[in-house]
N, C-alpha and C positions, 0 to 999 in steps of 0.2 A: 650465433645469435648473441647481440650484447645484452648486457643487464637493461635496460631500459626496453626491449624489445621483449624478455624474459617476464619485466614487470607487469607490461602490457596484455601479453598472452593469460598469466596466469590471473589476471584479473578479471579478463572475459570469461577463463572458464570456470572462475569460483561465481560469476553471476547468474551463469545460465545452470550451475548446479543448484543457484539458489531457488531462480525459477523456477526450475524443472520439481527440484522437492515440493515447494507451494504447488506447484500446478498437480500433481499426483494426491495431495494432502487434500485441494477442493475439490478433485474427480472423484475422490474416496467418498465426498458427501456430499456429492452434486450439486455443487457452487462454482461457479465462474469466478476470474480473475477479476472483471470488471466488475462483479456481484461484491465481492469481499472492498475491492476500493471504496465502492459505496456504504458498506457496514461501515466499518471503517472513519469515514468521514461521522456518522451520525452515531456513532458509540457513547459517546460522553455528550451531544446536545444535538436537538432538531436540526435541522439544517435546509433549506430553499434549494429546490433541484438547478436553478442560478447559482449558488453556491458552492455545490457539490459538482457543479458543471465546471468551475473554474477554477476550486482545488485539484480535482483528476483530471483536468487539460482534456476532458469530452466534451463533446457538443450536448445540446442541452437536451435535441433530438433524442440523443443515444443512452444520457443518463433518465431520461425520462421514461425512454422502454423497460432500462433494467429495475428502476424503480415499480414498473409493472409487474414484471416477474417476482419482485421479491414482496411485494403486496400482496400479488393470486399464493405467492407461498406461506404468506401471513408471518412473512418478517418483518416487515415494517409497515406503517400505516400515512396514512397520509392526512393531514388535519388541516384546513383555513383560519388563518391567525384572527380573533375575535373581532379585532381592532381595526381592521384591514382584511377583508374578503379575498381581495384579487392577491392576497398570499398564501401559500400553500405550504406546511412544514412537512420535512417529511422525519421522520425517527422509528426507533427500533418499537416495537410491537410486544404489546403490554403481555400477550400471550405467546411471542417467539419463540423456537425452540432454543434452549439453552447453548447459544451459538459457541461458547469455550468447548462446550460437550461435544458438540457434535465437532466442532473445526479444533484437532487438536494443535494448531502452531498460534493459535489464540489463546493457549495455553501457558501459563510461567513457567509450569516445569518441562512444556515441549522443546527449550533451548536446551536446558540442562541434557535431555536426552539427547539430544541433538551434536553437541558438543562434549559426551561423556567419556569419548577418548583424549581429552585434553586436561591437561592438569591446570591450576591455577594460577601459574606465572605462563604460560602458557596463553593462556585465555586472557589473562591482560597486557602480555607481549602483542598478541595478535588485534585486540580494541586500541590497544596507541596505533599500532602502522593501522590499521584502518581507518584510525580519526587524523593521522596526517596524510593518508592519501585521500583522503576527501574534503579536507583544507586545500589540498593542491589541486586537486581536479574543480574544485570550487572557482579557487581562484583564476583557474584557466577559463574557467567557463563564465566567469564576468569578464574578463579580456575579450575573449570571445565576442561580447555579448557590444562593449565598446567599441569594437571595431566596425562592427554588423552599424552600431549606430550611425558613425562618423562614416558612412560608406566606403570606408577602405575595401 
C-alpha cells in the first residue's frame, strides 16, 4: 500500500472512530445525531426550521419532526416572530436541561479527556496536518464541485 492509499485509509478510520464515540456519547443520553445537529444550529441564536433545514442539508419535512421530539422533550421551544406571523423561530428552551451536563462532548474539558494521552506538541502536530488536509480536501471538493458545473 502506498502513502497516499495509507493516508486515505487512516483517514476513514479516525472518522468513523469519531462517529462512533459521538454516537455512544448521544445513546448515553438519549439524543440522536440529527437531534444534536439541530441544538447545535440554535445554540448561540433562534433559528427558522428553513434555516436549520439548509445548514444540515435535511429536508424541511425531517427537521421539522426532530424539532417535534426535541419540543415534547422541552428542549427547545418554538415562538412566531411578532412582526411576521407566518414565521416561526425555533431556540433552546428557557427550561432545558442543562445540555453541557447531560451531553458531555459539549463539554470543554470532554476534549481534553479525550486526547489525554497526547502531549502538547503532539496535539498541535496533529491540528496543522488536520488543517492542511482539510485545505486539501477542500480544495478538491470545489474542483469537484466545477467540474459537476461545466458538465465535464
Amino acid at each position: 500500500m502506498d502513502t497516499y492509499q495509507q493516508l486515505w485509509l487512516e483517514l476513514g478510520l479516525t472518522v468513523k472512530l469519531h462517529v462512533d464515540i459521538i454516537t455512544e456519547e448521544l445513546a448515553r443520553c438519549g439524543i440522536t445525531k440529527p437531534q444534536i445537529l439541530v441544538i447545535e444550529q440554535i445554540k448561540q441564536a433562534p433559528k427558522t426550521i428553513g434555516e436549520i433545514s439548509k445548514r444540515i442539508d435535511l429536508s424541511y419535512s425531517t427537521v421539522s419532526g426532530i424539532v417535534d421530539r426535541l419540543e415534547r422533550d422541552r428542549i427547545v421551544v418554538r415562538k412566531r416572530d411578532e412582526k411576521d406571523r407566518r414565521i416561526v423561530w425555533v431556540s433552546l428552551a428557557d427550561g432545558a436541561p442543562d445540555l453541557e451536563k447531560k451531553i458531555r462532548f459539549l463539554r470543554q474539558e470532554f476534549a481534553r479527556e479525550l486526547f489525554d494521552g497526547m502531549n502538547e506538541e503532539e496535539i498541535q502536530q496533529t491540528t496543522r496536518a488536520l488543517l492542511l488536509l482539510r485545505s486539501c480536501l477542500e480544495r478538491k471538493q470545489e474542483a469537484l464541485g466545477r467540474e459537476r458545473g461545466s458538465g465535464e
